[in-house]
N, CA and C atoms as a LAMMPS dump frame, in Angstrom:
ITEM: TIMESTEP
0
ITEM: NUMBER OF ATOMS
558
ITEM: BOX BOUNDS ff ff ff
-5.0000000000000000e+02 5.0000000000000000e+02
-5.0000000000000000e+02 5.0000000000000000e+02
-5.0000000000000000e+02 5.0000000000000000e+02
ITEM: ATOMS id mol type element x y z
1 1 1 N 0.849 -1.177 0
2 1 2 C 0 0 0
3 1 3 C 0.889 1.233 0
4 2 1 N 0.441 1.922 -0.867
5 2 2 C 1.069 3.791 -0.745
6 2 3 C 0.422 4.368 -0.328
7 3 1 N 1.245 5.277 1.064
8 3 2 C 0.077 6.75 1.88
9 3 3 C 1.354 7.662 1.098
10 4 1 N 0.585 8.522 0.519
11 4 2 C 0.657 9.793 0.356
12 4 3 C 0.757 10.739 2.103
13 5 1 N 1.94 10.912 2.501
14 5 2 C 1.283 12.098 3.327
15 5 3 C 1.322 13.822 3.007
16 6 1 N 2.068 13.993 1.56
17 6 2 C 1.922 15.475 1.217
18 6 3 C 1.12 15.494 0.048
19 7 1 N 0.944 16.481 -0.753
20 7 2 C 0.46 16.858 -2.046
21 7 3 C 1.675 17.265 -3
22 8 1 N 2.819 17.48 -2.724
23 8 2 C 4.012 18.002 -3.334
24 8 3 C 3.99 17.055 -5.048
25 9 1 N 3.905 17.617 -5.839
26 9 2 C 3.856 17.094 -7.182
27 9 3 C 5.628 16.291 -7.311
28 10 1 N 6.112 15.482 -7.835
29 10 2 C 7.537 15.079 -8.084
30 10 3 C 7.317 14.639 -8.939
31 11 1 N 8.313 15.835 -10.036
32 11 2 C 8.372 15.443 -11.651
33 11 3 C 9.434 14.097 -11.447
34 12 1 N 9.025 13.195 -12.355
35 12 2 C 10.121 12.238 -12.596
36 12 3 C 10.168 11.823 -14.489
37 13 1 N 11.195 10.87 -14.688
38 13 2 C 11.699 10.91 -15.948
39 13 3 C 10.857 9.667 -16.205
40 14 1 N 10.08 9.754 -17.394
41 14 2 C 10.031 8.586 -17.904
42 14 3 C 10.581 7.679 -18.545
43 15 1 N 10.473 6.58 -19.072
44 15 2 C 11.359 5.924 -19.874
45 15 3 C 10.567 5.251 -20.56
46 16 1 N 10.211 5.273 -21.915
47 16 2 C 9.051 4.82 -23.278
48 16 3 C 9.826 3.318 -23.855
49 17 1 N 9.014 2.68 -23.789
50 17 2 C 9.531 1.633 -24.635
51 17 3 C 9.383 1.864 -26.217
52 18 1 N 9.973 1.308 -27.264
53 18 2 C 9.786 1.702 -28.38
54 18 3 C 8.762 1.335 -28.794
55 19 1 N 8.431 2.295 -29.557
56 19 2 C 7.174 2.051 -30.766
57 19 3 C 6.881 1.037 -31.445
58 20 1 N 5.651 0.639 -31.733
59 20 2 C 5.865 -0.491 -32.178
60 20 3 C 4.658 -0.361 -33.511
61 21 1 N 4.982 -1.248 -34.528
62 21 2 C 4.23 -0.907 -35.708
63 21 3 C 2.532 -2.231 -35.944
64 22 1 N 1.775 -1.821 -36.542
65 22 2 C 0.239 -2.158 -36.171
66 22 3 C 0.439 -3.739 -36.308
67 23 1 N 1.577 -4.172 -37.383
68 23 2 C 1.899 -5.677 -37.006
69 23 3 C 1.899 -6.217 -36.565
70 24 1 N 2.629 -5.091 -35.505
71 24 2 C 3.678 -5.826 -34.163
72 24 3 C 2.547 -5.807 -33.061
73 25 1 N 1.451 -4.839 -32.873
74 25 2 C 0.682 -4.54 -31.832
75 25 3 C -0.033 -5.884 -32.347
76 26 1 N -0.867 -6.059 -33.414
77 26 2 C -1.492 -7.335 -33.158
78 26 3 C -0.897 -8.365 -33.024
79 27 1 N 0.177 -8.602 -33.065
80 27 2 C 0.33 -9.951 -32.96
81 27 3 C 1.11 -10.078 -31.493
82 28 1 N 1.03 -9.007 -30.466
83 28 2 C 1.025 -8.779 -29.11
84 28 3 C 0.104 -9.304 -28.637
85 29 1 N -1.272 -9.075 -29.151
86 29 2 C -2.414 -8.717 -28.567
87 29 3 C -2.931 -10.37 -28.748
88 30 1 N -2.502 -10.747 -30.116
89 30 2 C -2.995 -12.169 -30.403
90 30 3 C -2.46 -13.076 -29.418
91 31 1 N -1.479 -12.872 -29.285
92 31 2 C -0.04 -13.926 -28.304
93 31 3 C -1.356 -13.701 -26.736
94 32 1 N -1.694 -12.297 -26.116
95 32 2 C -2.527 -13.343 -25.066
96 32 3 C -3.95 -12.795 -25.217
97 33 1 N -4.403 -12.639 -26.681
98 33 2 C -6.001 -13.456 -26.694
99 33 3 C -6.574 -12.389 -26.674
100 34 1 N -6.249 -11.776 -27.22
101 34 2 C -7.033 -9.798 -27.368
102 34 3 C -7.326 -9.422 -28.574
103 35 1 N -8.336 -8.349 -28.689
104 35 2 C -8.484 -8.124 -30.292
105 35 3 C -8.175 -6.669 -30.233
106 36 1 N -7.271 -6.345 -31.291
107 36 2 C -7.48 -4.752 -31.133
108 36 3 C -7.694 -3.87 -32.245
109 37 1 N -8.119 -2.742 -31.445
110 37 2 C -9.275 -2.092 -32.738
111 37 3 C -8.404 -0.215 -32.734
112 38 1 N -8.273 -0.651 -33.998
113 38 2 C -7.368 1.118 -34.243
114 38 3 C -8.496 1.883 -33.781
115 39 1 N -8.052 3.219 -33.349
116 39 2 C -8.668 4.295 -32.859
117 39 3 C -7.918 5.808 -32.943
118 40 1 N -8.217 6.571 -32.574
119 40 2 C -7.163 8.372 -32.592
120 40 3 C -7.117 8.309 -31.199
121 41 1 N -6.085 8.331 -30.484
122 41 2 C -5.758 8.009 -29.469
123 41 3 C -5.035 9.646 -29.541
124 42 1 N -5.307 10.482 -28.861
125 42 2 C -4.875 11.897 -28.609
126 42 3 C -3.079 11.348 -27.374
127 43 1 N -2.179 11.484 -27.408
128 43 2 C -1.145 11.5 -27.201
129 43 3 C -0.865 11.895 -25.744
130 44 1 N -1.275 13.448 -25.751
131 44 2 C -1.139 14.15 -24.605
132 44 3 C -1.957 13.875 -23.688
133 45 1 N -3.527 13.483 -23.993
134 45 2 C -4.494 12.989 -23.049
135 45 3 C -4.082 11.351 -22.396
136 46 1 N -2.846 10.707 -23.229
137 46 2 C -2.647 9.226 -22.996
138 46 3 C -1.869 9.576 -21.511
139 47 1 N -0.758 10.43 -21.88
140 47 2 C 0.105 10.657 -20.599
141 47 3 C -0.006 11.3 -19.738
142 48 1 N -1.149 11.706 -19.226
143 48 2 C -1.213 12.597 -18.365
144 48 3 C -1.835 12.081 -16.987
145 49 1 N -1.658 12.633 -15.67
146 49 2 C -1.113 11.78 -14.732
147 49 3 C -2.59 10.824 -14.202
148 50 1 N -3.506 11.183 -14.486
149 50 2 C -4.548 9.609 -14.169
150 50 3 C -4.938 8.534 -14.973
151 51 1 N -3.666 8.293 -16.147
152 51 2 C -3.703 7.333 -17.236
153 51 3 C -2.997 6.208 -16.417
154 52 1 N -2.873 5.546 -15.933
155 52 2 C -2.414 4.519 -15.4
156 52 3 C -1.379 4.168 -16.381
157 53 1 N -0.075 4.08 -16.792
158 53 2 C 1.016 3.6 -17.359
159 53 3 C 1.429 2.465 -17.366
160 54 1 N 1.604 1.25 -18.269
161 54 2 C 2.358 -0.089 -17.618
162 54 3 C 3.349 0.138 -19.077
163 55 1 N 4.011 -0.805 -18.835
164 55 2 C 5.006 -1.732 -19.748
165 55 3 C 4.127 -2.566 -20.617
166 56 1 N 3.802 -2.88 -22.041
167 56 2 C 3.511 -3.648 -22.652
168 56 3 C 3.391 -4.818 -22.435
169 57 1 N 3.821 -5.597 -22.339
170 57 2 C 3.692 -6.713 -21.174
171 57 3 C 2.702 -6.938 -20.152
172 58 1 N 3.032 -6.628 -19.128
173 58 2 C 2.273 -5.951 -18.309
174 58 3 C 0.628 -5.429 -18.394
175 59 1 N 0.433 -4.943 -19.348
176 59 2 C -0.688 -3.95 -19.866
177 59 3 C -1.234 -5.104 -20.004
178 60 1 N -1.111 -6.236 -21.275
179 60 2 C -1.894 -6.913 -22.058
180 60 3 C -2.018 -8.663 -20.804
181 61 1 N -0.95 -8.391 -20.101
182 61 2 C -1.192 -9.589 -19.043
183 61 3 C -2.677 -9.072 -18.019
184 62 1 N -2.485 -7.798 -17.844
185 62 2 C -3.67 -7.637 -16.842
186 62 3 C -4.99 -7.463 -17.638
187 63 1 N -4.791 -6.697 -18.963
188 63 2 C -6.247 -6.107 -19.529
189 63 3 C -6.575 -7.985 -19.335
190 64 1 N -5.889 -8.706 -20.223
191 64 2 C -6.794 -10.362 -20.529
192 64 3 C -7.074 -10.611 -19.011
193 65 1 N -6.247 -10.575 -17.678
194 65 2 C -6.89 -11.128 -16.348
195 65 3 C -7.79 -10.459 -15.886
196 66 1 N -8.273 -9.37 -16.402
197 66 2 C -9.588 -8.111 -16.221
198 66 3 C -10.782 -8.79 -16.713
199 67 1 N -10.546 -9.192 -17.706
200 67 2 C -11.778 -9.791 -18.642
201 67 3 C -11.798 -8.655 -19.664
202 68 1 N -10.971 -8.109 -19.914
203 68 2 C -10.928 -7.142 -20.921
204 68 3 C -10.889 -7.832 -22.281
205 69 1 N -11.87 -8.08 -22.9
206 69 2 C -11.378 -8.755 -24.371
207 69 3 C -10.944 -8.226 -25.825
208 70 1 N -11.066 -6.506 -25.731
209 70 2 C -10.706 -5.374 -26.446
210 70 3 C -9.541 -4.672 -26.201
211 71 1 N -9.046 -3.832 -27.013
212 71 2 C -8.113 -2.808 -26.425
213 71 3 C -7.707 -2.238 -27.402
214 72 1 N -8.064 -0.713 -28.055
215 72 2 C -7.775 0.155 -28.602
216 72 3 C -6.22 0.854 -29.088
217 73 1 N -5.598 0.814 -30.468
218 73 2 C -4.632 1.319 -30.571
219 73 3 C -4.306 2.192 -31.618
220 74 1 N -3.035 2.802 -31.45
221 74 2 C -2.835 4.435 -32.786
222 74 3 C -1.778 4.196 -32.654
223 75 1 N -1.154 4.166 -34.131
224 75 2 C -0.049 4.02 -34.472
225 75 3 C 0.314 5.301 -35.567
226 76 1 N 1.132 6.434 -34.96
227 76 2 C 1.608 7.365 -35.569
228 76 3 C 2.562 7.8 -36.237
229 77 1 N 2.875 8.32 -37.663
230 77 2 C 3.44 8.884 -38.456
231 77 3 C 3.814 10.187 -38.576
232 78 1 N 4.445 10.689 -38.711
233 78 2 C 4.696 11.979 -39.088
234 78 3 C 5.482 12.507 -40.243
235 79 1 N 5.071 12.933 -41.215
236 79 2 C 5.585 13.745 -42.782
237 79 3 C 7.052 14.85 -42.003
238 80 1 N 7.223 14.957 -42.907
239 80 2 C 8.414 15.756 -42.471
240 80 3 C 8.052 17.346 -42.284
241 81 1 N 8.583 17.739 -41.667
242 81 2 C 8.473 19.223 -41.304
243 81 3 C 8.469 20.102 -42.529
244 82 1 N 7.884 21.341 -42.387
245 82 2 C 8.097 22.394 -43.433
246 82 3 C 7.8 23.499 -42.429
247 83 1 N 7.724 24.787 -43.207
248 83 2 C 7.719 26.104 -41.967
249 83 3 C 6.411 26.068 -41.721
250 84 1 N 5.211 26.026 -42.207
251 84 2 C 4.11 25.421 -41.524
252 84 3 C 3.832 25.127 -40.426
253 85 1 N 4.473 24.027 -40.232
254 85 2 C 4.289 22.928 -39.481
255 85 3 C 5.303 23.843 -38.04
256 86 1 N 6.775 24.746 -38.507
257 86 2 C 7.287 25.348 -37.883
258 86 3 C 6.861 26.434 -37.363
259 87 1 N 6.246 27.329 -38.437
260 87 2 C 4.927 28.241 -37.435
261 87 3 C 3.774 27.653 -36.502
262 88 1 N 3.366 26.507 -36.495
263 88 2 C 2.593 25.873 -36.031
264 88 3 C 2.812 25.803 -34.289
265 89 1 N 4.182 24.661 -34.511
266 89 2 C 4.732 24.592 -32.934
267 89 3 C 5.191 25.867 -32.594
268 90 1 N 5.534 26.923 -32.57
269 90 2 C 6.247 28.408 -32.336
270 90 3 C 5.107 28.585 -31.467
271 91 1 N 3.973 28.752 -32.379
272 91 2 C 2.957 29.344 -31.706
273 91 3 C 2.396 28.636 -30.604
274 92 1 N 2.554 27.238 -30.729
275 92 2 C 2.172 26.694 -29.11
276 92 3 C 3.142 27.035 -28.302
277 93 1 N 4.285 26.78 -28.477
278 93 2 C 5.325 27.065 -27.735
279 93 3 C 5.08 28.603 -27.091
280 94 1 N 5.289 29.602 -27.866
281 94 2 C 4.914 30.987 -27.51
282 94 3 C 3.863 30.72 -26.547
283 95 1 N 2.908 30.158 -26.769
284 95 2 C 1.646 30.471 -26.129
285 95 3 C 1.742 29.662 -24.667
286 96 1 N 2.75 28.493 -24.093
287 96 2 C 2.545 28.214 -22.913
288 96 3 C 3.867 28.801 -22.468
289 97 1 N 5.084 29.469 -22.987
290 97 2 C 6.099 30.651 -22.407
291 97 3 C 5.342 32.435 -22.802
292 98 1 N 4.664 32.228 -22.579
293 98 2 C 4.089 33.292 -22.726
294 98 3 C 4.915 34.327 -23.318
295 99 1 N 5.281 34.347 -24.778
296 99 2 C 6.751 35.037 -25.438
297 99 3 C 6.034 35.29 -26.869
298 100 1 N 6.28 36.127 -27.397
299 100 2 C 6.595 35.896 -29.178
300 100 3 C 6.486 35.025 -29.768
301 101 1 N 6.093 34.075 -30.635
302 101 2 C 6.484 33.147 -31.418
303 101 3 C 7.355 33.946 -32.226
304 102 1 N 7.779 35.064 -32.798
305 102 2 C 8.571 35.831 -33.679
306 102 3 C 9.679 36.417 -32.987
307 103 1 N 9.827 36.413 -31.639
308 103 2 C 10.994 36.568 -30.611
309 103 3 C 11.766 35.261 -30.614
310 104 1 N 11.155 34.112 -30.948
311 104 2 C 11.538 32.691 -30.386
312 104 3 C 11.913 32.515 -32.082
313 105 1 N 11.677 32.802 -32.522
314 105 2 C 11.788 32.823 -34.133
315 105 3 C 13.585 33.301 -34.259
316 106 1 N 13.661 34.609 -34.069
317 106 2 C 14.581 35.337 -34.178
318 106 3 C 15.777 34.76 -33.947
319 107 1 N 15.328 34.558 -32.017
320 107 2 C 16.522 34.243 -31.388
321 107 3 C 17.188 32.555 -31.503
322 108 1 N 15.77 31.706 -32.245
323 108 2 C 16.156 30.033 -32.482
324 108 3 C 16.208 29.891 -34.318
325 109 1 N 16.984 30.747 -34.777
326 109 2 C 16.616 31.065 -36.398
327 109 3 C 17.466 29.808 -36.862
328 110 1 N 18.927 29.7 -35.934
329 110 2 C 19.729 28.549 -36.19
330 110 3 C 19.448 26.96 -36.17
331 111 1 N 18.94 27.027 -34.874
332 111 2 C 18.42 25.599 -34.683
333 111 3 C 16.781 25.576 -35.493
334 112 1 N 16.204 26.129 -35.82
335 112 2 C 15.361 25.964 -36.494
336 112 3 C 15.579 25.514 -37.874
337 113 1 N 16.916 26.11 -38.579
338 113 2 C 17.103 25.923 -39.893
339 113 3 C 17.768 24.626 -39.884
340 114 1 N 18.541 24.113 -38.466
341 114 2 C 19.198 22.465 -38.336
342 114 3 C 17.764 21.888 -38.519
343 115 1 N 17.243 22.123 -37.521
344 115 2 C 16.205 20.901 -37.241
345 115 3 C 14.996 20.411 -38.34
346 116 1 N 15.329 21.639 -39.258
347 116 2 C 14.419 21.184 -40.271
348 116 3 C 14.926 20.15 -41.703
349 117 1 N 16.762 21.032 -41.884
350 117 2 C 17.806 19.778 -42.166
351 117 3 C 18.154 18.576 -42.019
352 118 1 N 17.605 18.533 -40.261
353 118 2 C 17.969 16.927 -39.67
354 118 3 C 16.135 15.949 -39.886
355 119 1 N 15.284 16.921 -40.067
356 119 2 C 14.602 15.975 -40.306
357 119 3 C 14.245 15.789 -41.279
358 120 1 N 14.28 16.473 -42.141
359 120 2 C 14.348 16.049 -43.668
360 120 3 C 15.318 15.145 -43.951
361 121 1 N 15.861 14.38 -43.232
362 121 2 C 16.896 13.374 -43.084
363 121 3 C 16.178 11.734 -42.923
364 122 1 N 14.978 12.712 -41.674
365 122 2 C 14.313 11.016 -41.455
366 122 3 C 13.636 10.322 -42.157
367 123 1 N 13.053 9.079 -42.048
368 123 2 C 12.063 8.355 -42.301
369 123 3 C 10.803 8.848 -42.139
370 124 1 N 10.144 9.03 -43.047
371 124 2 C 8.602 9.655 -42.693
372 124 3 C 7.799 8.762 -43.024
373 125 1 N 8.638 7.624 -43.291
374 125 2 C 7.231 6.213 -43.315
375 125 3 C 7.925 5.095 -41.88
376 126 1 N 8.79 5.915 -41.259
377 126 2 C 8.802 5.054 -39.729
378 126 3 C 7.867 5.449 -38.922
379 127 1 N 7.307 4.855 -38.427
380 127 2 C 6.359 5.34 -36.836
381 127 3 C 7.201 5.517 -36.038
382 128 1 N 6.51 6.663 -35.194
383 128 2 C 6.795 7.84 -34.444
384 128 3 C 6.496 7.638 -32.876
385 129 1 N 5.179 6.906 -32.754
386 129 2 C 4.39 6.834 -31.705
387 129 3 C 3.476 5.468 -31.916
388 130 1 N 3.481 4.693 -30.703
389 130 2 C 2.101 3.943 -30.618
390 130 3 C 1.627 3.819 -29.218
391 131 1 N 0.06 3.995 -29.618
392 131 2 C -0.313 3.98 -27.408
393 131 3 C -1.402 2.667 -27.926
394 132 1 N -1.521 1.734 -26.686
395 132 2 C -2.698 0.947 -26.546
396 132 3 C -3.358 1.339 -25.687
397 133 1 N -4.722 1.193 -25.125
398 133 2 C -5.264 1.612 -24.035
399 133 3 C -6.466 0.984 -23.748
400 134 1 N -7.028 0.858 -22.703
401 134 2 C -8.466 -0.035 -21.993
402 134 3 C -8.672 0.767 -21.029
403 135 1 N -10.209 0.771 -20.567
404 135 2 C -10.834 1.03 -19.294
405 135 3 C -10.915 -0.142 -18.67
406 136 1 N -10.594 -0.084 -17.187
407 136 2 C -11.334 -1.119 -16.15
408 136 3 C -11.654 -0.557 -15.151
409 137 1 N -12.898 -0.83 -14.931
410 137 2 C -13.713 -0.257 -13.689
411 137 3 C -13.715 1.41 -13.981
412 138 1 N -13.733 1.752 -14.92
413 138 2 C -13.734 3.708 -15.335
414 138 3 C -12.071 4.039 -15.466
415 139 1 N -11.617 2.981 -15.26
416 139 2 C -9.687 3.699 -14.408
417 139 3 C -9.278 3.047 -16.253
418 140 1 N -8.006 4.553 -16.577
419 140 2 C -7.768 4.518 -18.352
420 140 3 C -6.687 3.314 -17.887
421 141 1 N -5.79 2.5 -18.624
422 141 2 C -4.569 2.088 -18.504
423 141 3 C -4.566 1.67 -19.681
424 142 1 N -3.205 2.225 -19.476
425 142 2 C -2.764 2.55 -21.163
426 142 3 C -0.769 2.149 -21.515
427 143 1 N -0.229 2.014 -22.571
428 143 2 C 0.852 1.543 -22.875
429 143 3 C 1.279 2.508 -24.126
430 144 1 N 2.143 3.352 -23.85
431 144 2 C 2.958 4.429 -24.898
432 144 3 C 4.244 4.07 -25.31
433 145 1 N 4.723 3.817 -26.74
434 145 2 C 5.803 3.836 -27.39
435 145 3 C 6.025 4.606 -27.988
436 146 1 N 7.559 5.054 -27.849
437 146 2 C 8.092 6.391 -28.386
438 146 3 C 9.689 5.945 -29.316
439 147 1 N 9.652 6.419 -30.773
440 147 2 C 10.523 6.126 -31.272
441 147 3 C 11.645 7.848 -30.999
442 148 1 N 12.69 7.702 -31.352
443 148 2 C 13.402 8.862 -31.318
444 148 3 C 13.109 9.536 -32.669
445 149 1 N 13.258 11.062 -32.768
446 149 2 C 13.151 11.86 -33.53
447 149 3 C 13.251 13.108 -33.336
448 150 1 N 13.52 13.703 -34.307
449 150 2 C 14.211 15.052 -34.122
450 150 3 C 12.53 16.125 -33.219
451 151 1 N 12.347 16.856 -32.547
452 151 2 C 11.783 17.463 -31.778
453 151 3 C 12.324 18.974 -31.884
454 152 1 N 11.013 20.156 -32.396
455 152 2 C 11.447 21.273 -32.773
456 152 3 C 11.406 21.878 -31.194
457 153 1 N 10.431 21.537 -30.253
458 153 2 C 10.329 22.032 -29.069
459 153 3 C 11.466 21.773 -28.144
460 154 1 N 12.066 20.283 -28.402
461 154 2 C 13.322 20.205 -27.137
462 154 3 C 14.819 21.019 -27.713
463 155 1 N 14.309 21.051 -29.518
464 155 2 C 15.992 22.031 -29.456
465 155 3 C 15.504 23.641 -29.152
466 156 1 N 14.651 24.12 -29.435
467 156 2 C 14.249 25.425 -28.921
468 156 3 C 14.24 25.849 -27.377
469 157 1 N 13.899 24.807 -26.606
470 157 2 C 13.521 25.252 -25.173
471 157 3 C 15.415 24.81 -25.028
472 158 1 N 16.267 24.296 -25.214
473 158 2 C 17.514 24.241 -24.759
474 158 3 C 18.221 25.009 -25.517
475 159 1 N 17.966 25.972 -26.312
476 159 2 C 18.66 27.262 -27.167
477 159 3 C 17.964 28.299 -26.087
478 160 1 N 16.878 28.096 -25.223
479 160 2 C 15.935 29.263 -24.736
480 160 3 C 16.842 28.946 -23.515
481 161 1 N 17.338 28.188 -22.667
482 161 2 C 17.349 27.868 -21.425
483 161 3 C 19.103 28.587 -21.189
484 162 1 N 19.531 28.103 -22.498
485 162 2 C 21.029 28.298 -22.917
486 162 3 C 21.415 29.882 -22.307
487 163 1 N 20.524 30.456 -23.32
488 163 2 C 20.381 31.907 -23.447
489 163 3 C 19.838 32.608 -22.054
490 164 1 N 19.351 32.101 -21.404
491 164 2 C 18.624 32.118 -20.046
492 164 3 C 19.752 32.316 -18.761
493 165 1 N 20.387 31.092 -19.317
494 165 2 C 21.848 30.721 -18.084
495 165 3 C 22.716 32.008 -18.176
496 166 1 N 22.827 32.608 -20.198
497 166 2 C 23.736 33.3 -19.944
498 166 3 C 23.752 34.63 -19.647
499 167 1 N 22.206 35.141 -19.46
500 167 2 C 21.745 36.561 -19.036
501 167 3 C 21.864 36.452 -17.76
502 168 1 N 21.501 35.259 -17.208
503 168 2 C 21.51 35.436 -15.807
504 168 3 C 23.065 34.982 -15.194
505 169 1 N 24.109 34.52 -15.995
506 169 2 C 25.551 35.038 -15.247
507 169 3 C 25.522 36.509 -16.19
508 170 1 N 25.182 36.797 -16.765
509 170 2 C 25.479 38.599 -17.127
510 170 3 C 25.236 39.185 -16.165
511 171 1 N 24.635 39.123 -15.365
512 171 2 C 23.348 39.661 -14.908
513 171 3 C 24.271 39.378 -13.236
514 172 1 N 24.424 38.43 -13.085
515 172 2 C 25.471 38.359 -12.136
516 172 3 C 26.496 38.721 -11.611
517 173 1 N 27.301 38.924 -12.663
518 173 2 C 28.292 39.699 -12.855
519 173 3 C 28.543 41.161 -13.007
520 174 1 N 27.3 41.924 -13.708
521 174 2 C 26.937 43.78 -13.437
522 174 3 C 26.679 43.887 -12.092
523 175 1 N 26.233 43.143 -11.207
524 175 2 C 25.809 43.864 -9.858
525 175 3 C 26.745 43.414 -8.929
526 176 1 N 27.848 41.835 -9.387
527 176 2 C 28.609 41.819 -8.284
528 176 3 C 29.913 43.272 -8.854
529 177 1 N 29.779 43.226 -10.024
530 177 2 C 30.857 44.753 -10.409
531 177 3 C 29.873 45.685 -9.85
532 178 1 N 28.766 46.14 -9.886
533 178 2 C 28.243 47.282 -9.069
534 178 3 C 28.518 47.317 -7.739
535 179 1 N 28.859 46.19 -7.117
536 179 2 C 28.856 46.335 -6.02
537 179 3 C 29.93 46.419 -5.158
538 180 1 N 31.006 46.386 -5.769
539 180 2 C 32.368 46.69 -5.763
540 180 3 C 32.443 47.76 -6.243
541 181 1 N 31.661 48.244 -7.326
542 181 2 C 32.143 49.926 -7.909
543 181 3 C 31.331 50.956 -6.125
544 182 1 N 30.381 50.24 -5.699
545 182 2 C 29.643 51.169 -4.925
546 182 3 C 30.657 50.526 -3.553
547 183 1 N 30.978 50.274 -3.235
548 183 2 C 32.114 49.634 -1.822
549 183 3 C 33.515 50.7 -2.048
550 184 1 N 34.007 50.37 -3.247
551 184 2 C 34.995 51.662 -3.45
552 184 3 C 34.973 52.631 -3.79
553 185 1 N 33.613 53.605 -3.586
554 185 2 C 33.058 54.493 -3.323
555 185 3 C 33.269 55.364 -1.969
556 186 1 N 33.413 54.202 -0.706
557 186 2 C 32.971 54.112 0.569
558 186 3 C 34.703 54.382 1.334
């Protein structure tokens, strides 16, 4: 049994098993006696913290000891980037740093022009993503695979964070010199 005795949120790291392609999911599902039925499985609603998470394994050992005889899956693709698609994320991005998308533009003009290089590199007929998922008793539990791929948001927020570190030793450094210019004043 787990007692909670605070409310304190603790981010921790996940770790995704890989993706797996609609092949591979059925013939998971066949191995212990499940049928599964494609669906749009929204991504962000899969992971979020009252989705119950297992290991693949795991998932399809309990949905069959549930009496679960279904289980829903999305297997995702993604085309390759264009500025579109790059104005697209800016503007989410902007919109939960509450910034510019045309400030974030400016100042990530570099890694924007890599990341659209490096993925025009990839496979756009590899899958990207696959989630399975079941209800039991109302409670979601669900199974997410994540292949690697280039991500316009993780090189932007570490060009943003970069730039962040180095205003704030700038920034460090004018007031410990102010504060020595104002001491030898004295």
């Amino acid at each position: 049994m787990k007692i909670t005795t605070n409310l304190t949120h603790i981010a921790t790291e996940v770790e995704f098993e890989p993706a797996l392609t609609e092949e591979q999911l059925k013939e998971a599902f066949g191995a212990v006696g499940l049928k599964g039925f494609p669906a749009e499985l929204d991504i962000a609603e899969r992971t979020e913290e009252h989705v119950q998470m297992m290991a693949l394994d795991s998932f399809l050992g309990f949905a069959q000891t549930s009496g679960v005889a279904a289980v829903t899956y999305d297997v995702t693709y993604f085309p390759h980037a264009d500025d579109a698609e790059v104005t697209y994320q800016l503007k989410q991005l902007a919109r939960e740093l509450e910034i510019s998308a045309d400030v974030i533009r400016d100042v990530c003009a570099d890694e924007i022009r890599e990341y659209l290089e490096l993925d025009a590199k990839r496979d756009a007929n590899a899958h990207v993503h696959s989630i399975v998922e079941c209800y039991v008793g109302g409670t979601a539990f669900a199974w997410y695979g994540m292949n690697e791929y280039p991500r316009l948001k993780r090189v932007i927020l570490r060009k943003l964070a970069q730039g962040g570190q180095r205003a704030k030793h700038n920034f460090i450094m004018r007031a410990s010199k102010a504060q020595v210019d104002l001491l030898e004043d004295y």
